[in-house]
VEXFI-807869 format. One line per field, with one value per residue: residue number from 1; y, x negated, z negated of N, C-alpha, C in turn. Coordinates in pm, whole numbers. Each point is the difference from the previous one (the first is absolute). Layout:
N
num	(NUM,...);
npy	(Y,...);
npx	(X,...);
npz	(Z,...);
capy	(Y,...);
capx	(X,...);
capz	(Z,...);
cpy	(Y,...);
cpx	(X,...);
cpz	(Z,...);
END
This chain:
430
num	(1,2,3,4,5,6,7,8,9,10,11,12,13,14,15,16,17,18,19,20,21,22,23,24,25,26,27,28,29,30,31,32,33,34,35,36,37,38,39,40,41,42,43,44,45,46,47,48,49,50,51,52,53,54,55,56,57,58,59,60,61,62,63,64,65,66,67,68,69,70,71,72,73,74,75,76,77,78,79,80,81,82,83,84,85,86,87,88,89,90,91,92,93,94,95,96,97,98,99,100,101,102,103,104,105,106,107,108,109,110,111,112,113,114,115,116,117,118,119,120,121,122,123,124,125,126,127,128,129,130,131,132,133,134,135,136,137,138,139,140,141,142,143,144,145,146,147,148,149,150,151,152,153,154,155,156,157,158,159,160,161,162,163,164,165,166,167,168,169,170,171,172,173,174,175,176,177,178,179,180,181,182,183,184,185,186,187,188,189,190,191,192,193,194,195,196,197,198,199,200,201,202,203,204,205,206,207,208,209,210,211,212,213,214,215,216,217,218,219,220,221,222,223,224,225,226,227,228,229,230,231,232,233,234,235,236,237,238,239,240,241,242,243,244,245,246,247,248,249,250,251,252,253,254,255,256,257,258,259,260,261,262,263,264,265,266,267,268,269,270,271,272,273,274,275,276,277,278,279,280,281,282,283,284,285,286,287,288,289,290,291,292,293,294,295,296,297,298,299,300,301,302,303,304,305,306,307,308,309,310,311,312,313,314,315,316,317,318,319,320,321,322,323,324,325,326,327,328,329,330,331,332,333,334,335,336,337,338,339,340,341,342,343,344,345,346,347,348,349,350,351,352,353,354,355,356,357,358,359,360,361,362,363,364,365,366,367,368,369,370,371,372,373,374,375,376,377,378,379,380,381,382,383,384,385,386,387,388,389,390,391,392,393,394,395,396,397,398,399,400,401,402,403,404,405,406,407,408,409,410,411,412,413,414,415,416,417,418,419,420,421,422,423,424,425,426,427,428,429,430);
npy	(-849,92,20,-114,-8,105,-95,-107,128,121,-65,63,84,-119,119,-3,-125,-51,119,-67,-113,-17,38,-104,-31,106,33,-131,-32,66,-85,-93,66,15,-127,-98,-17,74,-63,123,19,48,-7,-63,2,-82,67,-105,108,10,46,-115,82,11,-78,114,-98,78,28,35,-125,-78,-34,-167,-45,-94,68,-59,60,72,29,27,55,-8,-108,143,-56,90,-4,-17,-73,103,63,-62,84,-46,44,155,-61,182,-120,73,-82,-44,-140,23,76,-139,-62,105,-20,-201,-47,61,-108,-146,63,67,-123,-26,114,23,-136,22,74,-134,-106,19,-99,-103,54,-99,77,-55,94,97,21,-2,116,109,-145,-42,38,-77,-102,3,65,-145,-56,96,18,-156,33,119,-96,-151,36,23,-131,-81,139,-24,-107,-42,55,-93,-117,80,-30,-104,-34,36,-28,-169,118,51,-96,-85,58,-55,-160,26,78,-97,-129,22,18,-107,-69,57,-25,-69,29,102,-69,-100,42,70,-93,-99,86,-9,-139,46,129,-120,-127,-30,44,-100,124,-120,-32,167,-19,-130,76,96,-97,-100,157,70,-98,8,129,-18,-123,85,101,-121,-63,122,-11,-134,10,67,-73,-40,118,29,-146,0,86,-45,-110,50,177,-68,-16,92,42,-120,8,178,-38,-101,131,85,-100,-56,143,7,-123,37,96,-17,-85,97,75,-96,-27,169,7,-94,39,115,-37,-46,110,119,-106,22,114,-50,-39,29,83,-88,-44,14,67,-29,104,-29,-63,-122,71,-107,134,-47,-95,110,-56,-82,10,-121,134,5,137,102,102,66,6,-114,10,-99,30,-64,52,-72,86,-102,-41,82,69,-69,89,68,-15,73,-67,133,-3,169,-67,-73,87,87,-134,21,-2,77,-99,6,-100,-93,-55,-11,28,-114,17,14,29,-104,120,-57,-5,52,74,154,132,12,87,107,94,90,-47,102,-15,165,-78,-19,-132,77,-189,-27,-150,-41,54,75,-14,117,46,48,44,-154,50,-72,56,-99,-116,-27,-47,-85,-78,24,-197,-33,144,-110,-40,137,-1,155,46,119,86,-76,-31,106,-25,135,-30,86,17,45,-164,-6,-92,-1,-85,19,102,-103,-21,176,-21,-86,-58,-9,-92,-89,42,29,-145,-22,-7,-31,147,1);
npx	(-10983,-61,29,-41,-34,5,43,-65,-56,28,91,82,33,36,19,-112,5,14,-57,-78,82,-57,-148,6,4,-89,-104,49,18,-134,-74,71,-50,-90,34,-25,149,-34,140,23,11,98,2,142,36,103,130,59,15,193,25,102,58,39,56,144,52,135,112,21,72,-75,9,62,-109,25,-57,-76,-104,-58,-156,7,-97,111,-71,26,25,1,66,-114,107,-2,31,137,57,29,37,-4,137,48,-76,-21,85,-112,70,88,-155,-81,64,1,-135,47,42,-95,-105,105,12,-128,-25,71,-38,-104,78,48,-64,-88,74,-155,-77,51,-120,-50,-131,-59,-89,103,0,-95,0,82,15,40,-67,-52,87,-31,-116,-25,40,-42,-97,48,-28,-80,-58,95,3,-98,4,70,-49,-166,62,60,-92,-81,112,-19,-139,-33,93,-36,-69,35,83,-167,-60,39,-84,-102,69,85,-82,-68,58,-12,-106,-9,89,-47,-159,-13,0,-146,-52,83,24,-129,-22,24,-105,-42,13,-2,-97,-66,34,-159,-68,2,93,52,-48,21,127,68,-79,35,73,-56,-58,120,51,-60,64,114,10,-39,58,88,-17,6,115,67,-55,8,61,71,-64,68,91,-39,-29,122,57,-39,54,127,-4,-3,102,34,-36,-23,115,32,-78,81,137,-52,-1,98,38,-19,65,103,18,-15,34,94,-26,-16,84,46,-63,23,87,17,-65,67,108,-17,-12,82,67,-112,17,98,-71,-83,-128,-123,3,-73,-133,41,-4,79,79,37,30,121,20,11,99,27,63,-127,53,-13,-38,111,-168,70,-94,-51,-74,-144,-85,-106,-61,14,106,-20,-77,-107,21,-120,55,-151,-95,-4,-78,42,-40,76,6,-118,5,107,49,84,90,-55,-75,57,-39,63,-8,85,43,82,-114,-54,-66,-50,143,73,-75,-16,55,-15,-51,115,-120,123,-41,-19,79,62,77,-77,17,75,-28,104,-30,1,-62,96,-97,-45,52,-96,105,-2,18,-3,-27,41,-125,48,112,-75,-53,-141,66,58,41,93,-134,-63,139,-12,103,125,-117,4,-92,-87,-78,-26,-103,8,-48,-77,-87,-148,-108,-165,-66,-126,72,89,-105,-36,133,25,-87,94,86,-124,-108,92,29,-144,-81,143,-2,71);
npz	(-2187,-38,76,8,-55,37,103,-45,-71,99,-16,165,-81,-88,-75,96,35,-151,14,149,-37,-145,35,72,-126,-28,89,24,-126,4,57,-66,-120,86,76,-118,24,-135,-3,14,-132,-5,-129,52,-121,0,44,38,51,38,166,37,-10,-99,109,-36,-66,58,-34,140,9,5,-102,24,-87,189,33,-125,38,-95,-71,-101,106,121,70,55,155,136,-77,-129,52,-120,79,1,74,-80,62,-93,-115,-43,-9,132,61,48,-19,-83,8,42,-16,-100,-8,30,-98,-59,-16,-25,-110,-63,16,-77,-104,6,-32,-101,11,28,-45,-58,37,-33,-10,-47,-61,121,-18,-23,97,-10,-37,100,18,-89,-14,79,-47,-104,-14,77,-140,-66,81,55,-127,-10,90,-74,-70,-8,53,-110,-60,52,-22,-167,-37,82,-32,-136,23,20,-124,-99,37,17,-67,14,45,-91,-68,35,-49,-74,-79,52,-50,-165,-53,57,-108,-86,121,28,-150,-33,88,-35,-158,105,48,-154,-61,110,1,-123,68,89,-133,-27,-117,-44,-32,-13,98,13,-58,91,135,-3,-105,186,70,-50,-4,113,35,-34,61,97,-90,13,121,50,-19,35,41,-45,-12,133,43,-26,15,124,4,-71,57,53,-55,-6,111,51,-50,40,153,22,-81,91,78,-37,4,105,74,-60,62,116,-11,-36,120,83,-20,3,109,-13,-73,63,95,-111,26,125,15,-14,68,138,-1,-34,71,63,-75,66,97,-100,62,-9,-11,-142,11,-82,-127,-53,-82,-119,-10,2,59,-76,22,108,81,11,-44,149,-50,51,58,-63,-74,89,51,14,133,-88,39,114,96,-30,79,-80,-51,-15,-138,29,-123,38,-78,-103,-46,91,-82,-27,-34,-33,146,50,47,-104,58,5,-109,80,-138,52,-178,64,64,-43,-18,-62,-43,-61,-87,44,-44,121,-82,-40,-55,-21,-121,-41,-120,-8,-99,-118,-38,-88,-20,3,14,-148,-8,114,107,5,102,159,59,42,130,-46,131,10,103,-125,-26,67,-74,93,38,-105,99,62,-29,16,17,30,-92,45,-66,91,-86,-8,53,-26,133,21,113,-98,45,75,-73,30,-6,96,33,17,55,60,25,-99,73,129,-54,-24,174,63,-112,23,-130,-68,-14,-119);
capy	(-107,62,47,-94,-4,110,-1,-76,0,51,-68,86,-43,-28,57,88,-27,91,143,2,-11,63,121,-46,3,147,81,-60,68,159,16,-57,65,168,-24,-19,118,-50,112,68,-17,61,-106,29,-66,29,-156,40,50,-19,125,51,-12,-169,8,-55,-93,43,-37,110,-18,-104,-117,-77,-143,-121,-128,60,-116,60,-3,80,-52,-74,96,-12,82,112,-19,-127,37,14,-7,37,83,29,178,-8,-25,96,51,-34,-97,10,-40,99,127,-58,-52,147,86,-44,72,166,9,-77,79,103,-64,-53,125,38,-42,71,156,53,-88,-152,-110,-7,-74,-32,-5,-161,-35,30,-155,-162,-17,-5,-28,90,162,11,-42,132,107,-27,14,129,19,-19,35,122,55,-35,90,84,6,-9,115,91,-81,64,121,1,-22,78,77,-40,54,148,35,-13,65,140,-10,20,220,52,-10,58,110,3,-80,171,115,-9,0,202,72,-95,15,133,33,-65,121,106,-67,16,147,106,-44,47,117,-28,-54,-164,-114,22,-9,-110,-43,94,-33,-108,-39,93,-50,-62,101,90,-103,-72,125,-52,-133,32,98,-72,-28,98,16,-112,-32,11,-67,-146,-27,23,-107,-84,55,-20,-108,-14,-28,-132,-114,49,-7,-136,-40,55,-1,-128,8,90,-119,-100,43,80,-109,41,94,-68,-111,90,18,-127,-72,44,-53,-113,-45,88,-75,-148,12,-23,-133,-69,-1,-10,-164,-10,57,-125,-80,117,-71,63,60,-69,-140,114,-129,106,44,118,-13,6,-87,-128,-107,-1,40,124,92,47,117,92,13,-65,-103,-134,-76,76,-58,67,1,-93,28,140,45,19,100,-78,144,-45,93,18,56,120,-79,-31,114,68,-142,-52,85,-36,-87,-116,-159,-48,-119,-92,-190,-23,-69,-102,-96,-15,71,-53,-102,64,145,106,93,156,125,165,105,99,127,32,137,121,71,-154,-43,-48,-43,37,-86,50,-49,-77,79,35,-102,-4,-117,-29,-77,-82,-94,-166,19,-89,-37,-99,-61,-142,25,-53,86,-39,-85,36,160,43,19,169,-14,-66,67,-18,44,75,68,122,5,104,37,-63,40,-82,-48,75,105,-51,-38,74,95,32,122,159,46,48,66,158,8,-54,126,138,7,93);
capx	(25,72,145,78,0,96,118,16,30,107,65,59,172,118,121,-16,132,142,7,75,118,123,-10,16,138,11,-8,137,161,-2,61,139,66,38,100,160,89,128,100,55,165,123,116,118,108,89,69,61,134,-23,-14,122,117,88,137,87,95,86,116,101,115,2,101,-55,-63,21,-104,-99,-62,-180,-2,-168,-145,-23,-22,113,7,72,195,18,123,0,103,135,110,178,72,99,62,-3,-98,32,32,-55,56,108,-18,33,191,54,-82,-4,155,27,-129,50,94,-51,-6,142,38,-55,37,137,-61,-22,60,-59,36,-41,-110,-19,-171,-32,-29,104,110,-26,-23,140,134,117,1,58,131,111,19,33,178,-23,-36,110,173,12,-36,116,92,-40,61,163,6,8,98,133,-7,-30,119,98,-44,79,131,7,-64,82,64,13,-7,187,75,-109,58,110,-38,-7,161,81,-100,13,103,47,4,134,106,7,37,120,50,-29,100,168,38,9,130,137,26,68,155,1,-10,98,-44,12,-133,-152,-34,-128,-75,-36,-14,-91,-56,-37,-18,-157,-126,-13,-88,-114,-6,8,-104,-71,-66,-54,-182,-91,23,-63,-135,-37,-17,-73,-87,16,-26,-144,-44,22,-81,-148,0,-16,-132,-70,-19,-46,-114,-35,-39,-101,-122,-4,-1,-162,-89,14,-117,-199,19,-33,-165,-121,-48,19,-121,-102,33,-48,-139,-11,33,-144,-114,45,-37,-115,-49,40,-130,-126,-65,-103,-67,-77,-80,-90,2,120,-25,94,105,51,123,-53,146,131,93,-78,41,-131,107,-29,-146,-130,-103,24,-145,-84,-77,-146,-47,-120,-130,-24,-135,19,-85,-34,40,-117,-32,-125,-80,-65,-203,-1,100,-79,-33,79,75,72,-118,-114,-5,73,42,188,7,109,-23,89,-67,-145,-63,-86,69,92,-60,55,32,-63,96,-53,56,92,70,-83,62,-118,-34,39,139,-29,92,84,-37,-115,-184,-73,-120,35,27,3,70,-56,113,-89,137,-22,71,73,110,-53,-119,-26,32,148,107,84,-51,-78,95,-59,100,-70,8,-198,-153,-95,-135,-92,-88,8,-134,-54,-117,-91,-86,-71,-12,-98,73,60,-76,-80,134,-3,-127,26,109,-38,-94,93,72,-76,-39,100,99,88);
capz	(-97,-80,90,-6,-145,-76,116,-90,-145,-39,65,-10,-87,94,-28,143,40,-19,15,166,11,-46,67,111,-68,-76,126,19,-40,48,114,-6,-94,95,101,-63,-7,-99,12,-112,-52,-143,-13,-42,-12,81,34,164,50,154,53,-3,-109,-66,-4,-103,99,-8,38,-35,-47,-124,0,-71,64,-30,25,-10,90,-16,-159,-21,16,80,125,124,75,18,49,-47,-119,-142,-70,47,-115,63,2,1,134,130,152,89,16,153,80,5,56,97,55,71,112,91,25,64,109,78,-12,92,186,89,45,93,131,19,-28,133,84,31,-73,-158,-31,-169,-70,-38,-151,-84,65,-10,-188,-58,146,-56,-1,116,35,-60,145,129,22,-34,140,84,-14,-4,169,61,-58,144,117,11,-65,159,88,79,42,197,49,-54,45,135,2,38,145,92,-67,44,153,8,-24,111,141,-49,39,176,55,-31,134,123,20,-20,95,82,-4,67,142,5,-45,61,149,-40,-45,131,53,-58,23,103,-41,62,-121,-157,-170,-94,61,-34,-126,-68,4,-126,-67,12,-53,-147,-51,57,-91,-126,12,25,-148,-113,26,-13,-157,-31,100,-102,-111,29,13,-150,-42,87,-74,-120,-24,33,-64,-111,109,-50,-162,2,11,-84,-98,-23,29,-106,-116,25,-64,-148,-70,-5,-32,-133,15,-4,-145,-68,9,-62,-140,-16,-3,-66,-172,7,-16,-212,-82,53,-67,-79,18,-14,-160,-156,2,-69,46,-52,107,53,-49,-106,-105,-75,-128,-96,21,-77,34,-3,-56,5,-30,-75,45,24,9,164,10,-132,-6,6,16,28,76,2,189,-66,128,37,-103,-142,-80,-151,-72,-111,-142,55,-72,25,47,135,78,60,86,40,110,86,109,-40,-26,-155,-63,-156,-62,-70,-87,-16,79,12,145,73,68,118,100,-54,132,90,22,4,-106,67,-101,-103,-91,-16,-126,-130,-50,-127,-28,-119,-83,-63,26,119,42,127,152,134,80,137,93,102,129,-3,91,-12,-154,-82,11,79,164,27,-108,-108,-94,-59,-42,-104,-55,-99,-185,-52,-25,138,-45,150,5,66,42,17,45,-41,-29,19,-156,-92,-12,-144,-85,-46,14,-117,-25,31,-103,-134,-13,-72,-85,-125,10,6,-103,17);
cpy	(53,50,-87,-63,86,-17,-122,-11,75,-17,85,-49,-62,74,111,-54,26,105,8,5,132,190,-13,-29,110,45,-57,67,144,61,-24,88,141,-30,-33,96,-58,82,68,-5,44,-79,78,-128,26,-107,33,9,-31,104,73,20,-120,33,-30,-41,52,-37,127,24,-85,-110,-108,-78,-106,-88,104,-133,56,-10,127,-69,-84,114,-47,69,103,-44,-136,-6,5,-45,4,66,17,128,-23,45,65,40,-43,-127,30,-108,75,113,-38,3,145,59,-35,67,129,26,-18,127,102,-31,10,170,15,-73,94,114,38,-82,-150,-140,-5,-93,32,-4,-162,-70,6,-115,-135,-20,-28,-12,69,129,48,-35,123,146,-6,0,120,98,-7,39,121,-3,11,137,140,36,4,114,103,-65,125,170,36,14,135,162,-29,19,155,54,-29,65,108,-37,-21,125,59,-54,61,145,37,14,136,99,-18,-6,144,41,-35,47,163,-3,-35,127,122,-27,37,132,36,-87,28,92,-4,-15,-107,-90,51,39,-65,-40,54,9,-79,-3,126,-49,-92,26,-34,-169,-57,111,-51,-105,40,73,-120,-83,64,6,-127,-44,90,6,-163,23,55,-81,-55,44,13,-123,-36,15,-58,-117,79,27,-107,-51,90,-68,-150,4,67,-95,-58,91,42,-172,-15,13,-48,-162,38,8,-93,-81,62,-19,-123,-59,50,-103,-156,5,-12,-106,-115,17,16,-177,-25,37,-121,-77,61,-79,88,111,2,-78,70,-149,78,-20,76,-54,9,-46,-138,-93,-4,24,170,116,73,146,77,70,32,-92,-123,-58,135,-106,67,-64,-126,62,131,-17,30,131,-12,143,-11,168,28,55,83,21,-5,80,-2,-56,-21,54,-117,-87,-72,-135,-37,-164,-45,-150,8,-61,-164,-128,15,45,-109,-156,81,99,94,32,137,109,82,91,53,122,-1,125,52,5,-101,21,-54,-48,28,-64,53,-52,-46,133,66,-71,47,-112,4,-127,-128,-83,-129,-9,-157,-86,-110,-77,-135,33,-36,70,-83,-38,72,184,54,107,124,-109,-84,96,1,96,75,11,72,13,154,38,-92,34,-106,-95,75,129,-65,-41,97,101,7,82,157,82,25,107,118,56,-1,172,113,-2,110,143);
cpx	(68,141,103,-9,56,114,61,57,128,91,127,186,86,139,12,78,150,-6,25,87,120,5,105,184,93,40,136,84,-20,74,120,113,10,21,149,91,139,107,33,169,37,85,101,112,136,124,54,126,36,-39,116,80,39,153,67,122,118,136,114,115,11,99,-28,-104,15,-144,-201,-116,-126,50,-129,-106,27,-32,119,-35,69,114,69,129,-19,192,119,64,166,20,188,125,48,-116,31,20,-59,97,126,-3,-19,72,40,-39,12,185,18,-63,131,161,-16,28,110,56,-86,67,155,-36,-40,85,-52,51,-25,-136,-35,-129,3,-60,111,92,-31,-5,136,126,78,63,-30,96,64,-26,44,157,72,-16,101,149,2,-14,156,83,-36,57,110,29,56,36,133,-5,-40,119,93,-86,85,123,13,-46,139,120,11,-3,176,97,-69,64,166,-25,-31,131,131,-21,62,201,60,-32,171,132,58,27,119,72,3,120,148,44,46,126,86,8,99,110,0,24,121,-96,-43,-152,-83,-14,-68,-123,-83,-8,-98,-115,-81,-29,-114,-90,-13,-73,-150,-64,-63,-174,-149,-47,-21,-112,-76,14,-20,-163,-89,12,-75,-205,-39,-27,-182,-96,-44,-103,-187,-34,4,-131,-100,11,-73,-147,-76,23,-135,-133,11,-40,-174,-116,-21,-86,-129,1,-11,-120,-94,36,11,-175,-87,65,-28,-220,-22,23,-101,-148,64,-16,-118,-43,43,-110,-81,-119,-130,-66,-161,-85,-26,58,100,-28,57,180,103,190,-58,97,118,122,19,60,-108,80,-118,-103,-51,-120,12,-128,-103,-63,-143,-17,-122,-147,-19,-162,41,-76,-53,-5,-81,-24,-213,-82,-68,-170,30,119,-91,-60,139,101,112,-85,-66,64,24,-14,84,-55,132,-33,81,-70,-140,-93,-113,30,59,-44,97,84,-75,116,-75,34,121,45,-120,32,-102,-23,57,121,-47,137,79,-65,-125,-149,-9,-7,96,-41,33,138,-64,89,-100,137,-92,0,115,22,-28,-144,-5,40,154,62,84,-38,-46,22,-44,131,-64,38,-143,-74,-70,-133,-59,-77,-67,-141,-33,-123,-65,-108,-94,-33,-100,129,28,-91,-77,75,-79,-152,-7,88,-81,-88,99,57,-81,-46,23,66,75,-43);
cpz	(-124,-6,17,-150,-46,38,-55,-127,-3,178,16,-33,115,52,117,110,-19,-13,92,-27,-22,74,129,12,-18,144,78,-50,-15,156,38,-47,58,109,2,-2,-68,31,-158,10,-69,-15,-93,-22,60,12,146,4,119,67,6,-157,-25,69,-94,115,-100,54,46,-19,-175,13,-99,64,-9,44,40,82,-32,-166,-21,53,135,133,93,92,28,84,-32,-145,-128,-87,54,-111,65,3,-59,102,34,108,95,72,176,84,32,54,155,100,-8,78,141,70,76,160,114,27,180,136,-5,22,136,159,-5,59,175,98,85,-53,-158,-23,-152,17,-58,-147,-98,27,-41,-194,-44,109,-101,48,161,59,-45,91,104,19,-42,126,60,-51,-24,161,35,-71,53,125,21,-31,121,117,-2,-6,99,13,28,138,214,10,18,144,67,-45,63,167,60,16,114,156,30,35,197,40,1,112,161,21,-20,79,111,-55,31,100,24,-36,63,139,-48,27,117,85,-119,31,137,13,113,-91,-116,-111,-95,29,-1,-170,-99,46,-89,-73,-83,-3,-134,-63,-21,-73,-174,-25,11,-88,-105,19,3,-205,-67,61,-112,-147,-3,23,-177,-89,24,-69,-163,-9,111,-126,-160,38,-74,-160,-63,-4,-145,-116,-22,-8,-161,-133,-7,-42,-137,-71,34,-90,-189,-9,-9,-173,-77,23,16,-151,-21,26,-41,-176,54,0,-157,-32,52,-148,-165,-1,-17,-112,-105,4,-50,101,15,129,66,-18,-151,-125,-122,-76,-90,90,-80,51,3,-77,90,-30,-105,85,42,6,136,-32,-151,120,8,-45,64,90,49,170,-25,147,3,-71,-122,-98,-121,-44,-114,-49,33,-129,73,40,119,119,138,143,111,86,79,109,-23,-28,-122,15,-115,-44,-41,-101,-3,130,-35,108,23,101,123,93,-50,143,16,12,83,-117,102,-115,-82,-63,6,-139,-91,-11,-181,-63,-178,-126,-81,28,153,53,181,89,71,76,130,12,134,102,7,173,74,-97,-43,7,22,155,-19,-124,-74,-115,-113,-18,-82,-64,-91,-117,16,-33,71,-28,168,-44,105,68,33,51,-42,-13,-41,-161,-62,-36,-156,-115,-73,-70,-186,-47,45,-105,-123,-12,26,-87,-141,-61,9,-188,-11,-76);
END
């Protein structure tokens, strides 16, 4: 009875419930706070660069400008037109180099048909650019073929004459031959009936006569047959010196065509890509900049500067400022987070790198009161943010904020981190 009267009078605190609690509370975020895993970070300021170089867009001839089609700040594609420039006007003229080159091409055939004696075939492509100029070889062709021929026409002629010349002294020479024999014997007979004083004098005389006559004819022939055959060989070979030389024109005219259309198509390439150089046109995706021909009719002198083209799609680099505190933290490889300043991260989201550079040693800038600096190079793993690159480009020169993952570490860690710091640090002097 008593006991409960005492149980009565002092009545146990309400405030034992909320102690459950909040114990119950405690032991939660204890447990929470050494499972939790915060990431650690260094942070570095920074802006983005491209990966590639900035193209400078150049001219190697120069000239004037007639027609500009980009301004500062537009994006262009790769082979997308910047600029026309007139060339001046000792440059090569490519249609004119053309038509020569086709000339010579067409030249060549028609030697090559003189040379070996085939038909006259014309390189169908050359032919069809320029009938001209095949009418003109083709009648060229046929009148050196005709003059040709009429050439070693009458020197065949002069060659058959002579033949039939010497075959004339050759038949004369038999005819002589066989009548001197006849007439010896005739003469040998006279002799012995004048010895007889069968025959007359008068008669063994002439035929002596006849004799010695025919020996002379035959003397004369004997030495004309080679002289008629020494014409005859002279004029052959007029007939072959003819031909040689017609052969030896054509290749010396040859050989001077080779000549001509190896340079003719080593100066129609220069004027080809010479043609192609009046169109200025961007090599590759990227966004212009620093343009310095920007007026119709503006003189561009031979490889000044036209413009500049920052690379847009290439991975982007962020060229950040590391505080010496977080050297020690910080390596090649490690995970990176980019805030572009110029997008709201919590709208847009950031980008995922990689560290790739990390100077061995500060950089202390020129400017007064600013503080050394670690460079760190963070690679982007792509140029813009979000899901629709066109929309949301990210352009070198933005600001940009890393942060670099060096690790993690639990909350109780973060949370005791400042009592471990004070119980080593407390209780000391100097």
């Amino acid at each position: 009875m008593r006991l409960y009267r005492l149980a009565n009078s002092y009545p146990l605190p309400t405030w034992r419930p909320l102690a459950r609690a909040v114990m119950t509370l405690t032991a939660i975020f204890l447990a929470w706070a050494m499972l939790a895993q915060l990431d650690e970070v260094a942070i570095a300021e920074g802006e983005v660069v491209p990966e590639g170089k900035v193209k400078v867009i150049q001219h190697l001839e120069g000239g004037t400008v007639r027609e500009i089609h980009v301004a500062d700040g537009d994006v262009v594609r790769e082979g997308a037109p910047l600029m026309l420039i007139d060339l001046p006007v000792s440059s090569l003229n490519r249609e004119e180099l053309q038509v020569r080159l086709d000339g010579y091409t067409l030249q060549r055939a028609r030697l090559q048909a003189e040379l070996t004696g085939e038909p006259l075939i014309f390189p169908e492509a050359e032919a069809k650019r320029q009938h001209s100029l095949v009418e003109a070889e083709r009648r060229s062709f046929e009148a050196r073929r005709a003059a040709l021929k009429a050439t070693l026409s009458v020197l065949q002629e002069q060659v058959r004459g002579k033949g039939l010349e010497v075959h004339e002294y050759e038949t004369k020479q038999r005819s002589i031959t066989t009548s001197l024999r006849l007439a010896q014997e005739r003469f040998a007979m006279s002799k012995d009936l004048v010895k007889s004083g069968l025959a007359s004098r008068m008669d063994h005389v002439q035929m002596e006569s006849q004799v010695e006559d025919l020996k002379g004819q035959l003397e004369s022939i004997h030495a004309s047959i080679p002289r008629a055959q020494a014409s005859q060989q002279e004029a052959r070979s007029r007939l072959e010196e003819e031909q040689a030389r017609f052969q030896r024109t054509a290749q010396g005219e040859m050989a001077e065509v080779e000549l001509n259309i190896a340079r003719h198509r080593e100066l129609l390439s220069q004027a080809t890509d010479q043609q192609r150089r009046t169109t200025v046109t961007s090599p590759i995706d990227g966004i212009v900049k620093n343009m310095r021909a920007n007026t119709i009719g503006g003189v561009v002198r031979p490889g000044d500067p036209i413009m500049e083209i920052v690379p847009l799609h290439e991975r982007l680099q962020i060229d950040a400022r590391l505080s010496p505190m977080d050297r020690g933290y910080v390596q090649t490889g490690q995970r990176a987070t980019v805030k572009i300043s110029a997008y709201d991260y919590t709208t847009y989201g950031g980008l995922e790198g990689d560290v790739i550079l990390v100077a061995p040693d500060t950089t202390v800038p020129q400017t007064p009161n600013a503080q050394p600096y670690y460079r760190v190079v963070v690679q982007t793993d792509r140029a813009y943010i979000g899901e629709e690159a066109a929309k949301r480009l990210i352009s070198p020169g933005m600001q940009a904020t890393v942060e670099i993952h060096t690790g993690t570490r639990s909350v109780m860690e973060f949370l005791i981190k400042p009592v471990l710091k004070l119980r080593h640090e407390a209780f000391r002097e100097r």
